[in-house]
N, C-alpha and C positions, 0 to 999 in steps of 0.2 A: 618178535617180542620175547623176551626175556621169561622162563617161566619160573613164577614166584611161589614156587617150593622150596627154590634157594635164592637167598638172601641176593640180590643183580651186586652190591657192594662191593663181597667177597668181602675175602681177608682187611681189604686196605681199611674199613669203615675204622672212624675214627674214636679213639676212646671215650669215655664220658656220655652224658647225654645224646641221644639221636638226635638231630637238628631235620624238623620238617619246614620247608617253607612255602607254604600255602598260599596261592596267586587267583584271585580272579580279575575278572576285567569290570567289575561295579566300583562303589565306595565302602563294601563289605557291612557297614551299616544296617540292611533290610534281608541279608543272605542269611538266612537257619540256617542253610545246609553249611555255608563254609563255617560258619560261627561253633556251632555244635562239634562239627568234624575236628575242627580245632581245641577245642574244652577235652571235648572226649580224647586227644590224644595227649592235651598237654598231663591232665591227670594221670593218666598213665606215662608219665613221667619222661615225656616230649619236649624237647624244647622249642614250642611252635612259633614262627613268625609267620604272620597274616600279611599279605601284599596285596593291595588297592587301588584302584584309580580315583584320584583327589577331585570330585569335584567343584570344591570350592575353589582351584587353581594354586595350592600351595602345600608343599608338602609338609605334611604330618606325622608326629611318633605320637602313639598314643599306649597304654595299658591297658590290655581288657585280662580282669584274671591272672593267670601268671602269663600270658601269652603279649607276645609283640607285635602292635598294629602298625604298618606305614603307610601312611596313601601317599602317592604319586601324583605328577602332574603331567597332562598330555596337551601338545602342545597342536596334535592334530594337523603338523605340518603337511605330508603325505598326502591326506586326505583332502585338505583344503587348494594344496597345488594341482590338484586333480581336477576339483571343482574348477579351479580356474582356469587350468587349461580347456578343459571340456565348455565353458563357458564363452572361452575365445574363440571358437572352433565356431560355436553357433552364432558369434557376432559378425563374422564375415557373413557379410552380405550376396546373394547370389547373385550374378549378371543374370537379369531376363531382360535385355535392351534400355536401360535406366541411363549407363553411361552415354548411350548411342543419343538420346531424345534429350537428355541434359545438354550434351556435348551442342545440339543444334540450336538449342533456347541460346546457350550462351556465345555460338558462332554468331547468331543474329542481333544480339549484342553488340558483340563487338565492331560488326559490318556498321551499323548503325553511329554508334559513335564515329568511325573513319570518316563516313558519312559527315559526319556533324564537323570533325574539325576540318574536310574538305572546304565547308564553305562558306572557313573563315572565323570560326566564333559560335556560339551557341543562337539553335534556332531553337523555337518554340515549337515547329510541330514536331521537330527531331528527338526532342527532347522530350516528349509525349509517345510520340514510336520507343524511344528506347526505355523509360520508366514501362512500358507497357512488355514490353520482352522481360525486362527484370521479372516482375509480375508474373511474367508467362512461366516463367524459369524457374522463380520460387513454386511457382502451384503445381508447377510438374512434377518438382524433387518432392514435395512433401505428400504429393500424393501417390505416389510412385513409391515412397519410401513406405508407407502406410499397408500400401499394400503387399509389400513384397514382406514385409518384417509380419502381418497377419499368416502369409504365405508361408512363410521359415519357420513360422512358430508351427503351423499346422502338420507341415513335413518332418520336423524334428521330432514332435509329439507323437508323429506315427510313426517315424525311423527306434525311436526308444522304447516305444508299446512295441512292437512289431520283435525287436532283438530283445527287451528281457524274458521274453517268453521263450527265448532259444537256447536251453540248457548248454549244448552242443558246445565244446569248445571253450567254454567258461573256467578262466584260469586265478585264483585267487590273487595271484601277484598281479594281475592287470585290475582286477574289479573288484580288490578289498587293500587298497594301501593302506587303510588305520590297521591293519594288521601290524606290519612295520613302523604305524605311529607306537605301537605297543612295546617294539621292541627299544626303538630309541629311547622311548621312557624308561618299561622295567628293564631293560639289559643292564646300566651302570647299576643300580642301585641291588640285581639279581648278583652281580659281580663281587659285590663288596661284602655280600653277609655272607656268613657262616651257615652252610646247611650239607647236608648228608642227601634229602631227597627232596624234588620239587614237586609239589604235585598242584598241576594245572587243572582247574575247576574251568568248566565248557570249553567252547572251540576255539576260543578264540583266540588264547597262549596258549597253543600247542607247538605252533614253532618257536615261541621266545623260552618257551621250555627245553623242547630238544635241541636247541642252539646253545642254550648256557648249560646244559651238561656235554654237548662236545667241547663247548672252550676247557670247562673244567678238565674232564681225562685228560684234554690233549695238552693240559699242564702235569699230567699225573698222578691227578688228586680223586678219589673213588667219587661217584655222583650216580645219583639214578633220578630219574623222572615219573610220574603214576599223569595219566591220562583221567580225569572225571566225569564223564561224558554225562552229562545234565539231561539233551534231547538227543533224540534219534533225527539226526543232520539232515541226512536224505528227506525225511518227510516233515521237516519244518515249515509253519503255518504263511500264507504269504501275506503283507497287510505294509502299506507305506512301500517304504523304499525298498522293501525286504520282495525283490522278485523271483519266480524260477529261475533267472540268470545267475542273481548274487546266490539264491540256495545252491545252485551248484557249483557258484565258487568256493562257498562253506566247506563243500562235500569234497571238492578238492584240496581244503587244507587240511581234512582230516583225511583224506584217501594218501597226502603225503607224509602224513607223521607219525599216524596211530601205531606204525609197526614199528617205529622207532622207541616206545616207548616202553618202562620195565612192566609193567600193570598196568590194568585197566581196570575201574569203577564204572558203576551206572547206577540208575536210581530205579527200574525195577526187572523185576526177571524177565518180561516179554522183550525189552532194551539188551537186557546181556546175551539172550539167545539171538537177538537180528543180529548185531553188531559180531558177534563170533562169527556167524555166518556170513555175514555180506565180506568181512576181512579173511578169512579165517585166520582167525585167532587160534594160539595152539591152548589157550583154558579159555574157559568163560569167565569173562569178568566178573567180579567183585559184585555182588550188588548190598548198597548199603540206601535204604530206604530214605525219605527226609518227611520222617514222621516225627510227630510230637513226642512228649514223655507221658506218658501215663497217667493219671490225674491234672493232666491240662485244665479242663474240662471247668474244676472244681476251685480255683486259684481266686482270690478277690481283688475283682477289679472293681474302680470308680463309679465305673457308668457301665449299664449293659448296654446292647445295641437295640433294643425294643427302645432304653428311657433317653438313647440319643435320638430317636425317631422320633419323641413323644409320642407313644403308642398304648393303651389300655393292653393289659394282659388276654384279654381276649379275641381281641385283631389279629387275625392273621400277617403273617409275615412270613418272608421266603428272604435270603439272604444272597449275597455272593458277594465273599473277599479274595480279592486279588486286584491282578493287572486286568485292563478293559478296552483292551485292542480289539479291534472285527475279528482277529480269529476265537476271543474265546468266547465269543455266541453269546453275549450280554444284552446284543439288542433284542436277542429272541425273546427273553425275557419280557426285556421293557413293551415290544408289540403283544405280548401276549396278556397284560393288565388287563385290556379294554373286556376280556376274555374272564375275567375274574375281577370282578367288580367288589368283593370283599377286602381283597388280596394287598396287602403293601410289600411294595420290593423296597431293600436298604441292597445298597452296592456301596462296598466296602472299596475306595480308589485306592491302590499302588500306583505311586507312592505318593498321592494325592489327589483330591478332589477340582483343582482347578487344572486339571489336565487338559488336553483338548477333546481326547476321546471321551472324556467323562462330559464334558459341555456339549459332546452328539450326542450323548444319551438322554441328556437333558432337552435341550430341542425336541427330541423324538417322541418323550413325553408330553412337551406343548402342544407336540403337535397331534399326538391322537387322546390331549386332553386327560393326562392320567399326570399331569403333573403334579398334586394334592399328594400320589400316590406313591411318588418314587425318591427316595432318600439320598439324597452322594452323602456319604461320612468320608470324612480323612480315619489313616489305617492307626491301629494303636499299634503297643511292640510287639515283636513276632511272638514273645512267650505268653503274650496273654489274648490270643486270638481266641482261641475254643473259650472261655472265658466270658470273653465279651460279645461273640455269637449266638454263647449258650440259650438264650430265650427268644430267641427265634421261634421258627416251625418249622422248616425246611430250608434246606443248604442246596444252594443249586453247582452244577461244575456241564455249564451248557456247550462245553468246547462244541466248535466247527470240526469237520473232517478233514485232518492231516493228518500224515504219516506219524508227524511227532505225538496228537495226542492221542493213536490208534494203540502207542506202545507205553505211554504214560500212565504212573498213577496221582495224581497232583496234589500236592501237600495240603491243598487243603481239604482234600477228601478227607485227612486223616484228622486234619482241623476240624471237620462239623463233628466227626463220628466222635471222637474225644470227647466232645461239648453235648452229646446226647444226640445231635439231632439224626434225624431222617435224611437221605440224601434223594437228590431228584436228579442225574445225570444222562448225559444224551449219549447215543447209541456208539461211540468209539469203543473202540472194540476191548481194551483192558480195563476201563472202567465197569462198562455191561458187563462185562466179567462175574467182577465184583461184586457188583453191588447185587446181581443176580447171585452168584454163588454164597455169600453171608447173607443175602435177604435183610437188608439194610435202607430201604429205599426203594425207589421204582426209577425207569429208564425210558426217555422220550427218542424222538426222530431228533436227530440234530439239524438245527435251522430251521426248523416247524414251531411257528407258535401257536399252534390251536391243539401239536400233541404234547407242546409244554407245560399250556393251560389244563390236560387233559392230566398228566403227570403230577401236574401239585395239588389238583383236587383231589386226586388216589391218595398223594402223602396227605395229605391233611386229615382226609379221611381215614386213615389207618397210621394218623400221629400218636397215640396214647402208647397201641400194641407194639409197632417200631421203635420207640421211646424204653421200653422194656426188653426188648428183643436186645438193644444197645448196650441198654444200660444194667440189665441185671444177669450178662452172660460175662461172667470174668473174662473168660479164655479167648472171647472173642477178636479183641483188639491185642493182647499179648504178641502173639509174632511180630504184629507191627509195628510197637514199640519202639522209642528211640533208644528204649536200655539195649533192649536187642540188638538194633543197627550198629552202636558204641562198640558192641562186643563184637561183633562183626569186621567192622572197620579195626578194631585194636590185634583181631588175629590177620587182617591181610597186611598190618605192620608190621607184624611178628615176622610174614614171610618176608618181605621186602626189606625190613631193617637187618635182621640177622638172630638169632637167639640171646637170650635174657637184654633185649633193650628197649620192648615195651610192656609192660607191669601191669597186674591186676591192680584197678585203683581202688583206695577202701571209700573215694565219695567224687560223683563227677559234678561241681557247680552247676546250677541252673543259669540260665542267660538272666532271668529274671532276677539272682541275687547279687548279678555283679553290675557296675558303673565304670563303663569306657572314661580312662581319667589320663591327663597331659604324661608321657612320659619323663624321667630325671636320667637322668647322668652321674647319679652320687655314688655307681658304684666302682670308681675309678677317680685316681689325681684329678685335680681341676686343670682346665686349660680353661685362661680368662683372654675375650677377647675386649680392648679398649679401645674407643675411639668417638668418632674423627676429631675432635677439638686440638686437645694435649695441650692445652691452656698454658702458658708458663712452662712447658714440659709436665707438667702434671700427671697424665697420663703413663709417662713413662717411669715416673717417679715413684707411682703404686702401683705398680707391674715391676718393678726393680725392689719394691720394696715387701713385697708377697714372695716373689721367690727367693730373699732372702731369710725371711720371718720362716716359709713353710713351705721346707725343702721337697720336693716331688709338682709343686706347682711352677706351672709351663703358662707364659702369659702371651698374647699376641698385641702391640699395639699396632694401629694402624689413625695416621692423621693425614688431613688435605695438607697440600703441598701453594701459599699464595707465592710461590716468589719473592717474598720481602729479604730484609738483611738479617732474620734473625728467626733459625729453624731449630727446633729442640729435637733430639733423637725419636726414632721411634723404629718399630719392623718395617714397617711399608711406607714411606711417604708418597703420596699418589698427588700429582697435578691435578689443581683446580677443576682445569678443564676435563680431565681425564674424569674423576669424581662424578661428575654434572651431568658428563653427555655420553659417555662410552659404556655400552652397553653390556660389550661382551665383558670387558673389565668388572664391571656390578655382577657379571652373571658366574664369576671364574672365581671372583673373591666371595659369595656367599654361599655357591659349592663347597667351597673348603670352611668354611668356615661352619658351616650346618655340617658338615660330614667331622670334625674336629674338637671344635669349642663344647665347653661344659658348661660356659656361665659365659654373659657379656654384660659389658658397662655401657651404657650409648652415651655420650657427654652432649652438654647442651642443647637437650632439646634438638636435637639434627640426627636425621638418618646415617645409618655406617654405611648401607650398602648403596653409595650414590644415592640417585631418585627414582632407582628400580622400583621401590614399596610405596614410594610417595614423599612427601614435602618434609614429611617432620617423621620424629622417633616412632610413632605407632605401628605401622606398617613392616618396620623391620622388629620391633618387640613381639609383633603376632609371630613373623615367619619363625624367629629362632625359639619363641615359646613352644612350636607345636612339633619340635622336634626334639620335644624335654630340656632343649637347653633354659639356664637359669637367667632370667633378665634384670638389669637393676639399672636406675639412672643418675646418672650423675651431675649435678648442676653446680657449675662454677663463680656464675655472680651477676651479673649485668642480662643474661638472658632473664632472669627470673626477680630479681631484685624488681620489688614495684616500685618507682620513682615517689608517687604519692606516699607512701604508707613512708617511706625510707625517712620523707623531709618535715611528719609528724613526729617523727623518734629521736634523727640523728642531729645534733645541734649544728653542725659543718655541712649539713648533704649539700652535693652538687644540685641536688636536684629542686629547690627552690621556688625556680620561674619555669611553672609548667607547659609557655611555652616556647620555652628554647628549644631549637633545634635537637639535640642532644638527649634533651628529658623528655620531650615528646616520641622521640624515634623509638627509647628503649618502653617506655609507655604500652607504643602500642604492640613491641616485644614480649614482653611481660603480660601484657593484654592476652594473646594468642596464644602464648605458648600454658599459661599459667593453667588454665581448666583442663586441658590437657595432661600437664602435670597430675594433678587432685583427682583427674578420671582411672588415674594409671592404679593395675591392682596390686603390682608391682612396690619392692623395697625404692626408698626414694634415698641418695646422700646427693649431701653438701659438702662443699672441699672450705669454708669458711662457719663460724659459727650465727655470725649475724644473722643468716639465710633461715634461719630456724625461724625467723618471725614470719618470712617470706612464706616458707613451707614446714607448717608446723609438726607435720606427718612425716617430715624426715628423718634421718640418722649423719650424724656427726661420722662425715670421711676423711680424720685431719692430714691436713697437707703433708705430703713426704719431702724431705731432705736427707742424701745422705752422708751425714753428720762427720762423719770422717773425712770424708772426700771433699767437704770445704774448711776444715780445721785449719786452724793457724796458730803457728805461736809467737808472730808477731806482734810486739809489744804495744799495749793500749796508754793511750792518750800520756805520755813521754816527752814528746814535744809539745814546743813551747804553744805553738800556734796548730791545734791537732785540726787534720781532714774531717771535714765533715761532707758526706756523700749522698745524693738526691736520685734516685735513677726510676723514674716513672715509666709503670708500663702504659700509661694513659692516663695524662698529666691532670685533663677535665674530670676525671674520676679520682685523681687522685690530692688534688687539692694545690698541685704545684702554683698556678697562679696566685695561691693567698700567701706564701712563701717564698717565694722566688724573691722577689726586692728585696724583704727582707733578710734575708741570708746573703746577698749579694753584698748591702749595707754592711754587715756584720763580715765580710769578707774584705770591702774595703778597709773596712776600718784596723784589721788587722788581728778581730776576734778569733777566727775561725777560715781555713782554706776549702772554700765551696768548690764542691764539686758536682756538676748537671751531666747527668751521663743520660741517652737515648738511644734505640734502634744497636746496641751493643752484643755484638754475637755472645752466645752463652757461654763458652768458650774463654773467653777474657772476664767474666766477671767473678771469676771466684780470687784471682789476682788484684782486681781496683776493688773489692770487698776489706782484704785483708790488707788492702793498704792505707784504710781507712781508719779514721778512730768512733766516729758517729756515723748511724748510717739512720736518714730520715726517712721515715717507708712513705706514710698517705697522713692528710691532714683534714678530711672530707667523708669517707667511707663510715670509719669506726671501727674498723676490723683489721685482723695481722693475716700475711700470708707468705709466700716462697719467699718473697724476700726479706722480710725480714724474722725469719727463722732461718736461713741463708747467711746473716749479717751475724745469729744468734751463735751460730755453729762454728763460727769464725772466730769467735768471742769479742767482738765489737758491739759496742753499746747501742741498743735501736732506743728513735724516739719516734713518738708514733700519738695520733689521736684514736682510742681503743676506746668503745662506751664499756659499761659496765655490764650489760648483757654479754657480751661479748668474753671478758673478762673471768665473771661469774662460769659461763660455760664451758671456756676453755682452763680453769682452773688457775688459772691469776699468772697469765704470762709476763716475765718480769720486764717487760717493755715502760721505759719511762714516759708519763703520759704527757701531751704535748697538745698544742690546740695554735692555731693561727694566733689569738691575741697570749699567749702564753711561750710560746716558742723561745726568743731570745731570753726572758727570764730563767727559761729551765737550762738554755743552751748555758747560761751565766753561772747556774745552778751547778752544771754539773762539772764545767773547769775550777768552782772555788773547791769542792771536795771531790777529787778525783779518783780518791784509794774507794768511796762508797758509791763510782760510778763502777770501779772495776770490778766490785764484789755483787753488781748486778749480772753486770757483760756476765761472770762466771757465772750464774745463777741460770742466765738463759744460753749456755751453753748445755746446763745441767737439763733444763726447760723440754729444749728441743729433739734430746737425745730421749728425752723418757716421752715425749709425745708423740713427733713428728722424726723420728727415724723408720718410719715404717712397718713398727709391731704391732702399735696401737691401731691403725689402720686394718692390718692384717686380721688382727683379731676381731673388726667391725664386721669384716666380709667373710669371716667366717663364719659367726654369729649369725646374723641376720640373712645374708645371699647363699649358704652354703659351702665357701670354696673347700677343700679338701688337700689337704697334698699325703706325705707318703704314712706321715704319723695323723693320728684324731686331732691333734690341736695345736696352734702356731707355736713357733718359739715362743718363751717367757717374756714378757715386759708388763708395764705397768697395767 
């Protein structure tokens, strides 16, 4: 080990900020010690990332303070293939003669039947011998199995009591693979941030620690590691599955790394002296206590823990908050009520009351009838413990006898004493210490309840003068201060970082004054990811039309792939199938996309990342919310459009006869997806304006065209007999059957050259646009969209049925209005004056350029989603 009187870095440390990145193996959530250690360094002017295990299954970026949260997710492969193997191992069944007496039932069988077609056909008594052998054969196997599987279980039970009792041999890598689950999880994500030192809180990343500072050197990049040592490994408590075996595969993952590492931490001096000596260590480690701050104690909280009890001020009470496993000596407590018949115990559950350990303590109560007497509370937050224990009478810390709490001082010793109280601790050896040497309490037999009982009648009885002794000696509790430990901890930075790169800080936050809050991405270019629909090309239209508006922004579209005849660009076009069912594909594309994007679009109501998250958009708006990216939805039209509401409004809707095929289907579309929508806390757009009635919480995302690229300067309505062009993207929505005949009519007749264009690669249609003179979008809907702001750009005249909402909102698109029973009159209309059809067409060339080029858009998503690129605000336009 490395000694940290000089900097392990050297020269190579990198300029600017020190970057620590602080790893445990919880959800960092209920950890003081990492929480604190982290505050107290980022103040002193750290740049700390916290690293977590996610147990919600999803990973997260979150804020706390100026400090970077991530939790991870563990997927506990290692561990589980273990179980499984070990599982299969005990399924085999042993031979004790079962094949041998099976094997005879079913010889006798078979002889029987021979028998029977010997002679000729089915006899009746044969036929009675042989159902009576089946019989015989079935009752043998299953009793035979019964017994052997009773058997297996009893030999197993004792083959596993009998080896985890045997330290001897116990190799971490056979008897602890989530070790390696640890790594497969934090090694990418250890890989990819930026950090100067890692420092590994308990045992259990100490190799995912000194493995990603060999990768780092051995790219030649300076890295060091700090070891945290929480417990004393060797003499850890046993309880559960935690046996002498696995303790000494513990001891073997710290016997192979601890020397590996720059520094060493621990949490109290009896800890730094073993741990030097059991290693030898060339210094003694660090010790940095995990005590509270100083007026803990005094902080106002909601509820005390007497008025969660419902308890009279005068009632005795005795307390203990933590964790309530067999080893920390909780039921000595609870056995020792019967003993103390005034006496109410309140057990504070980490990290909850409906634990199981907590439900034996409860029973234990039933059962010797002190149930009235015994309290489970769920835990408050770590900073207002002493607070909310304060009105107690005694603080119990009843640990059982292990190595570990022989060298322990346990954080909440320092939690009662803060809060005033009295402590009553059992005889482990650095507690008795204590509490003997500051005369703070008194000290029982650990695992004795009658000298537990004998212990909280002493505190009670000499609760007034303890209470004083506590609380009116300043100097008393000072050493053990968390201000102390801060300073402490910030000079063994000093030595590990290098000089001037950890700072006296002028204020270290409280846990209490800050709020873990979603992280952002705003302080970098946007990178927008869009998908899967791409509606029209849509998608790729305001992704083309943002990085032209506001240069630095990087977009990704990604849309499913059906196989039809008409595919619009985009980055990834991903098959159907692939989408739907491919796993690793969903799991390759929201790696990148979580470790990349700053903002996404989801369109229609449909997940992006396959059906990795689930059925619809939720699932994937959680995952990339909790990793600060910015989420916003996008809805196109017919997913959300409600049939009903649509054919109270629109004088043409398709939607009419509720139930047609068609208006039923999208119904029950809009049905599903709709609450959904209104639940979302998320920005909502529309790519059409009518939709506003649909979702009135929306924002207006107007449709992109780029304006140039379908330009024409082909001459309008010139000829005698001008094209008029119909090209339905979904003819039933769009009203083509109330038209169709008639334009046909009017094409016979020699008014006008109909043209029915369908299923048309995108590709060809800015060519049959510009060869047109009219181009008639929908006659049904009431709304304008790609295409005919497409037809606008080209400068050909759109006729179109647009309600007036519509109209109104989009700012009076120069579309000629048009209706089923109107149509030929206008079509009439518009060849007798056709110099003031032309002075339209220009208008909504003028139209589309000032709306739907892509600025007006741009500046939506800047607006309201955040997007950023290299300048504060999109190019100009309207």
């Amino acid at each position: 080990m490395s000694p940290t009187s000089v900097s392990p870095l050297g020269a190579g440390a990198t300029e600017g900020p020190a970057r620590v990145l602080m790893m445990v193996g919880n959800d960092i959530s209920h950890d003081t010690r990492v929480l604190k250690m982290g505050l107290a360094l980022s103040a002193a002017g750290v740049d700390v990332t916290l690293l977590g295990y996610a147990s919600s299954g999803r990973y997260t970026e979150t804020v706390l303070g100026d400090m970077r949260v991530i939790r991870v997710p563990i997927a506990w492969q290692l561990r589980d293939a273990e179980a499984r193997r070990r599982a299969a191992v005990r399924a085999r069944h042993l031979n004790l003669g079962i094949d041998s007496a099976v094997r005879r039932a079913q010889d006798l069988r078979s002889t029987l039947r021979h028998e029977e077609a010997a002679v000729g056909g089915p006899a009746t008594k044969l036929r009675g011998r042989g159902a009576r052998a089946g019989r015989e054969v079935t009752r043998v196997r299953q009793g035979l199995d019964r017994r052997v599987k009773a058997l297996e279980g009893r030999l197993w039970r004792g083959y596993d009591g009998a080896l985890s009792r045997v330290p001897a041999g116990a190799s971490w890598r056979r008897l602890l693979p989530e070790i390696d689950d640890y790594q497969l999880a934090f090694g990418p994500v250890i890989d990819r941030l930026e950090w100067d030192v890692l420092h590994a809180h308990d045992i259990h990343l100490v190799g995912v620690a000194s493995r990603a500072v060999a990768r780092r050197r051995a790219a030649g990049r300076p890295a060091a590691w700090v070891y945290d040592a929480h417990e004393y490994v060797a003499g850890l408590s046993l309880y559960g599955g935690r046996t002498k075996r696995k303790r000494a595969a513990y001891l073997d993952l710290e016997s192979e790394y601890v020397h590996d590492a720059d520094a060493v931490v621990t949490v109290t001096p009896a800890l730094a002296e073993t741990l030097q000596e059991r290693y030898d260590l060339p210094e003694l480690p660090t010790v940095v206590m995990n005590s509270p701050v100083l007026g803990a104690g005094s902080r106002p909280v909601e509820t005390t823990i007497r008025e969660a009890c419902g308890l009279a001020p005068d009632q005795p009470l005795a307390v203990y908050s933590g964790g309530v496993t067999t080893a920390r000596g909780v039921d000595t407590a609870v056995r020792a009520l019967p003993l103390l018949p005034d006496v109410h115990l309140a057990v504070v559950c980490v990290p909850h009351k409906e634990i199981r350990s907590a439900k034996v303590l409860s029973d234990l109560a039933a059962e010797l009838g002190v149930s009235d007497r015994l309290h489970l509370l769920d835990p408050v937050r770590p900073e207002e413990v002493s607070a909310f224990v304060a009105t107690a009478d005694v603080g119990l810390l009843p640990f059982l006898h292990f190595g570990s709490h022989e060298v322990a001082l346990a954080n909440k010793l320092f939690e009662y004493l803060y809060a005033g109280l009295p402590v009553l601790a059992s005889d482990c050896r650095a507690q008795k210490e204590f509490v003997e040497e500051y005369r703070v309490g008194a000290v029982h037999v650990a695992g004795d309840p009658e000298d537990l009982a004998r212990g909280v009648r002493e505190v009670l009885e000499h609760g007034p003068a303890l209470r004083r002794r506590i609380l009116d000696d300043p100097e008393l509790l000072v050493p053990f201060a968390w201000d102390r430990q801060e300073a402490a901890l910030r000079a063994f930075y000093g030595r590990v970082l290098g000089p001037g790169r950890v700072h006296e800080p002028e204020h270290v936050p409280d846990l209490d004054s800050l709020v873990e809050t979603p992280a952002t991405r705003a302080d970098r270019p946007s990178v927008v990811g869009i998908g899967p629909a791409n509606m029209a090309g849509q998608a790729w239209a305001w992704a083309k039309g943002l990085e032209r508006s506001m240069p630095g922004v990087r977009t990704e579209v990604v849309a499913t792939d059906r196989g039809g005849p008409i595919t619009f660009p985009a980055d990834e076009l991903v098959p159907v199938q692939t989408y739907a069912k491919d796993r690793a594909w969903a799991e390759r594309f929201q790696e990148r996309a979580l470790d990349t994007w700053t903002h996404a679009l989801l369109e229609a109501g449909r997940p992006l990342f396959g059906l990795r998250n689930g059925r619809d958009f939720t699932g994937d708006a959680d995952v990339l919310r909790a990793v600060g990216i910015s989420v916003g939805l996008i809805l196109h039209g017919s997913e959300i459009r409600d049939p009903a509401q649509h054919a109270r409004h629109t004088p043409w809707s398709p939607f009419r006869d509720p139930t047609e095929e068609l208006t039923a289907r999208l119904q029950k579309v809009t049905g599903e997806l709709a609450p959904l929508v209104h639940a979302f806390d998320g920005p909502v757009f529309v790519s059409t304006p009518d939709l506003l009635l649909d979702v009135p919480e929306a924002h207006w995302l107007p449709v992109v065209v780029d304006v140039d690229a379908w330009a024409s300067d082909a001459p309008l309505l010139e000829r005698r007999v001008p094209v008029a062009l119909h090209a339905p993207s979904r003819a039933a929505l769009k009203g083509s059957g109330r038209v169709d005949a008639l334009l046909t009519a009017l094409h016979d007749k020699g008014v006008i050259e109909y043209r029915r264009i369908e299923h048309t690669p995108p590709s060809e249609m800015p060519r049959l646009i510009a060869d047109a003179d009219l181009v008639l979008d929908q006659f049904a809907i009431g709304t304008y969209g790609a295409l005919a702001l497409e037809a606008m750009s080209a400068g050909r005249l759109v006729l179109s049925n647009v309600t007036d909402q519509v109209r109104d909102a989009a700012g009076g698109p120069p579309i000629i209005e048009a209706t089923p029973d109107t149509l030929e009159d206008v079509i009439r209309s518009v060849l007798d004056d056709r110099d003031a059809a032309r002075r339209t067409a220009a208008e909504g060339t003028a139209f589309a350029r000032a709306h739907h080029d892509g600025r007006r858009s741009a500046r939506v998503l800047h607006d309201v989603l955040g997007v950023r690129g290299d300048t504060p605000e999109p190019e100009s336009g309207p």
